[in-house]
C-alpha positions as CSV (number, residue, x, y, z in Angstrom):
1,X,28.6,14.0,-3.0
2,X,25.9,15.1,-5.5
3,X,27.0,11.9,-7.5
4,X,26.4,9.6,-4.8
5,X,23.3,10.4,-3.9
6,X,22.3,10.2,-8.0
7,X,23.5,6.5,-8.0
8,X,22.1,5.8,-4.6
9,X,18.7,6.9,-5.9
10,X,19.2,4.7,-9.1
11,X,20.0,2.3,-7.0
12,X,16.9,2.3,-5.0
13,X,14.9,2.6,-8.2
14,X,16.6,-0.9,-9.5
15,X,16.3,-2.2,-5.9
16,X,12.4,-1.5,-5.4
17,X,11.9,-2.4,-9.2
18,X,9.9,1.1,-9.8
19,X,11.9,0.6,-13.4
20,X,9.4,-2.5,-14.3
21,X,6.4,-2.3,-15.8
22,X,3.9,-4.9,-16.0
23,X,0.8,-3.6,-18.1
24,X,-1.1,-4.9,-20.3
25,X,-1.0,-1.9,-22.7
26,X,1.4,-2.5,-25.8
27,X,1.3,0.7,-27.5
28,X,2.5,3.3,-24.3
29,X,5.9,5.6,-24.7
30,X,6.2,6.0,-21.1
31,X,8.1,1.9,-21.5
32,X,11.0,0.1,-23.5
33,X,10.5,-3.7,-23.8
34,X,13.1,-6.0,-24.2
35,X,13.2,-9.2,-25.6
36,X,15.0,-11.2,-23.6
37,X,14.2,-15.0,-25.3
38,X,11.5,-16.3,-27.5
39,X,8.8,-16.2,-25.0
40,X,10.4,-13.8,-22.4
41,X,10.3,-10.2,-22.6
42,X,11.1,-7.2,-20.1
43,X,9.1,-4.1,-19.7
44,X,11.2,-1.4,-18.3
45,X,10.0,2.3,-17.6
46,X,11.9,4.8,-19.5
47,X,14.1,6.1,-16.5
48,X,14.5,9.5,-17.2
49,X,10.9,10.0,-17.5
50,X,10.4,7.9,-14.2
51,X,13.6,10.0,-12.5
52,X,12.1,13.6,-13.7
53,X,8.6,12.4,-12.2
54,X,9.9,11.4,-8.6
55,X,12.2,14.2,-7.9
56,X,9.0,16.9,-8.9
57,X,6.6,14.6,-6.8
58,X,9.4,15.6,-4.2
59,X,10.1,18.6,-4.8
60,X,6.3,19.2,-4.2
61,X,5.7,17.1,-1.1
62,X,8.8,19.4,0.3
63,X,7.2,22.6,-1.3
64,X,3.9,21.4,0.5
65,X,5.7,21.1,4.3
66,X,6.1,25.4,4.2
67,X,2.5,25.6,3.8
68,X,0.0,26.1,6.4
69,X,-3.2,25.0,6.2
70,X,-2.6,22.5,3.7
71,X,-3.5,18.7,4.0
72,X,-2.0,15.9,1.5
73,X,-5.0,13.4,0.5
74,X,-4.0,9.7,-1.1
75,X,-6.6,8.2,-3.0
76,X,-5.9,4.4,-3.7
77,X,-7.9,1.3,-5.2
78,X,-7.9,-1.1,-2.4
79,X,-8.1,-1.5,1.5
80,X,-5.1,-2.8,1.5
81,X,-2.9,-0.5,0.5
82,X,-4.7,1.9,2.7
83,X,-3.7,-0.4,5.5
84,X,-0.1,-0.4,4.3
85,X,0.4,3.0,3.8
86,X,-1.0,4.1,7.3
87,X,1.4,1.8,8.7
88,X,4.2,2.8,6.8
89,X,3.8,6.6,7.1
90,X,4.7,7.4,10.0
91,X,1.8,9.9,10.9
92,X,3.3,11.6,14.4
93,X,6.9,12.3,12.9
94,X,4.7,14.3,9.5
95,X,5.0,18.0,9.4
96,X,1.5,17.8,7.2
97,X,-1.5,15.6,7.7
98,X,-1.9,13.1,5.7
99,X,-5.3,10.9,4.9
100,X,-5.4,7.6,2.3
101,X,-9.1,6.5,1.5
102,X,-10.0,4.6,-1.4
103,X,-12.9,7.0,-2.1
104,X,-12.6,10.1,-4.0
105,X,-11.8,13.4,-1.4
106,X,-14.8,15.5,-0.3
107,X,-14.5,18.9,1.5
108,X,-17.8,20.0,2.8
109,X,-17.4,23.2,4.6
110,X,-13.8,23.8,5.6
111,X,-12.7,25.7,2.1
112,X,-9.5,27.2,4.5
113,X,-7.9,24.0,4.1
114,X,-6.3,23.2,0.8
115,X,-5.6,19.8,-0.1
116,X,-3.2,18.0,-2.4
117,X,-4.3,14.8,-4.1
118,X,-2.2,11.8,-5.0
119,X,-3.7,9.7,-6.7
120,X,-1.9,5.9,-6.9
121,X,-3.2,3.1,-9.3
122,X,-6.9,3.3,-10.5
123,X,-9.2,3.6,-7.6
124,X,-13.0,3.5,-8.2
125,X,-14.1,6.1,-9.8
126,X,-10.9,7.2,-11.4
127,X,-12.1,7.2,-14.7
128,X,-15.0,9.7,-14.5
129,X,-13.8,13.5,-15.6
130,X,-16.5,14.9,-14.0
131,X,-15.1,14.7,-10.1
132,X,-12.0,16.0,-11.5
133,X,-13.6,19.3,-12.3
134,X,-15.4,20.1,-9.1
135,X,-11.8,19.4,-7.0
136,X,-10.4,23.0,-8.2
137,X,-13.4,25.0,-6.7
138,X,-13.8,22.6,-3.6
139,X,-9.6,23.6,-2.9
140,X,-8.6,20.5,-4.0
141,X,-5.4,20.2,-6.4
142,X,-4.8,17.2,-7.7
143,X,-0.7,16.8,-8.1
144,X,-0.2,13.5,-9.3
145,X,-1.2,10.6,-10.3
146,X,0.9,7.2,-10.3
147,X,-0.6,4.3,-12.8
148,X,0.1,2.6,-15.9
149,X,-3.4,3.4,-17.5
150,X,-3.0,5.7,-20.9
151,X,-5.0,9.2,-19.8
152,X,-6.5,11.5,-21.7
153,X,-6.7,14.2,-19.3
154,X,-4.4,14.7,-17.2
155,X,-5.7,17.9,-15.6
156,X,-2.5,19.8,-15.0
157,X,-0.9,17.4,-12.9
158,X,2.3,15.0,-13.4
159,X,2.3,11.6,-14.4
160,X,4.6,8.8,-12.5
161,X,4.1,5.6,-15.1
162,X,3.9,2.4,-13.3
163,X,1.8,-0.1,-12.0
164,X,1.4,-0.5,-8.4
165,X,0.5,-4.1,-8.2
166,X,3.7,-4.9,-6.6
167,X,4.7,-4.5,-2.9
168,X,8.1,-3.4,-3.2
169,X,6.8,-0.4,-5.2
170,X,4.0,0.6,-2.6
171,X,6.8,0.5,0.1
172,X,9.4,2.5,-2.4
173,X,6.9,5.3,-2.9
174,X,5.5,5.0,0.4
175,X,9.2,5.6,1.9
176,X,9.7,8.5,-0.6
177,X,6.4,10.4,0.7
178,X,7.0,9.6,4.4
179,X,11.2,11.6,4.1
180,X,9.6,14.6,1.6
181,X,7.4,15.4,4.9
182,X,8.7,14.3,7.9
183,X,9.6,17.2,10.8
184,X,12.6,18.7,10.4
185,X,14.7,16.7,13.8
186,X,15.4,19.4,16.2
187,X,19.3,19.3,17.4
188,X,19.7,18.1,20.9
C-alpha cells in the first residue's frame, strides 16, 4: 500500500508538471537540464529535492491542524492567484483559517494568534530582509517559501524550487494545502 501511494504521488508530480522548471537562472543545483535537440532543452527539478520539500510542507500543514490559535497566511505576487486560490481552498471544510494577500502579513494587536507564512513566487516586497526580521517578534513564522529565485537567506524555513507561472502547478500545490488541512469527516 505504502508503494502505491509513492508512485501515485510521483505520478501527480509528473501530471501537474511540478518536476519542470522554467527559470531563467543557469547556474541553480535545485535543476538538471536536458538537452533534448540542438535548440531544445528540458529543465527538470531534481525530484528528490522537490519530493523531500512537499512531504515537510505537509507534514507541517498537518502539524499546524492540532494547534489552536494558529492561522496559515499565503503571501503571493498577483491578484490572480489570490482569486484562484480562495476558490480552490475550500475555506468552510478547513480545520485552520486561511488568508492569501499579495501584501506582506501584519499583526497589529492580536500577538495570541500565531501565524504560519507561505510564501509562493516573488510577491512585492520579497526581496527586502528587513520584513523578514520583524515577523518572529510579531508571532509570525515564516515556513516556506516556493520560487525559483536563488536566496540568500532563507531564514530557517524550507525551500520548494519551482516557478509558479504555470496553472497546473498553482492548482497541484493549491490541492496539496487544501487535504493537509481539511476537517477530519465525521463517520455517519
Amino acid at each position: 500500500m505504502k508503494k502505491n501511494n509513492n508512485t501515485n504521488f510521483l505520478k501527480d508530480l509528473i501530471d501537474s508538471d511540478f518536476l519542470f522548471a522554467h527559470s531563467r537562472d543557469k547556474g541553480n543545483n535545485a535543476k538538471v537540464r536536458f538537452q533534448l535537440s540542438h535548440q531544445k532543452s528540458v529543465e527538470i527539478v531534481n525530484i528528490l529535492d522537490l519530493n523531500k520539500s512537499i512531504k515537510q510542507l505537509i507534514r507541517m500543514l498537518k502539524l499546524s491542524t492540532k494547534i489552536s490559535a494558529l492561522s496559515i497566511y499565503i503571501w503571493v505576487e498577483d491578484l490572480s492567484t489570490v482569486e484562484i486560490l480562495n476558490h480552490l481552498l475550500e475555506k468552510e471544510n478547513l480545520s485552520v483559517p486561511v488568508s492569501v494577500k499579495t501584501t506582506p502579513p501584519s499583526q497589529q494587536g492580536d500577538c495570541q494568534s500565531t501565524q504560519l507564512l507561505l510564501v509562493l513566487g516573488t510577491p512585492q516586497g520579497y526581496f527586502k530582509s528587513s520584513i523578514y526580521y520583524n515577523f518572529f517578534q510579531r508571532n509570525i513564522f515564516l515556513v516556506c517559501k516556493v520560487n525559483s529565485e536563488k536566496d540568500k537567506h532563507l531564514f530557517g524555513c524550507y525551500k520548494i524550487f519551482n516557478d509558479l507561472r504555470d496553472m497546473k502547478k498553482i492548482i497541484f500545490l493549491s490541492i496539496i494545502i487544501n487535504k493537509s488541512i481539511r476537517k477530519a469527516r465525521l463517520k455517519a
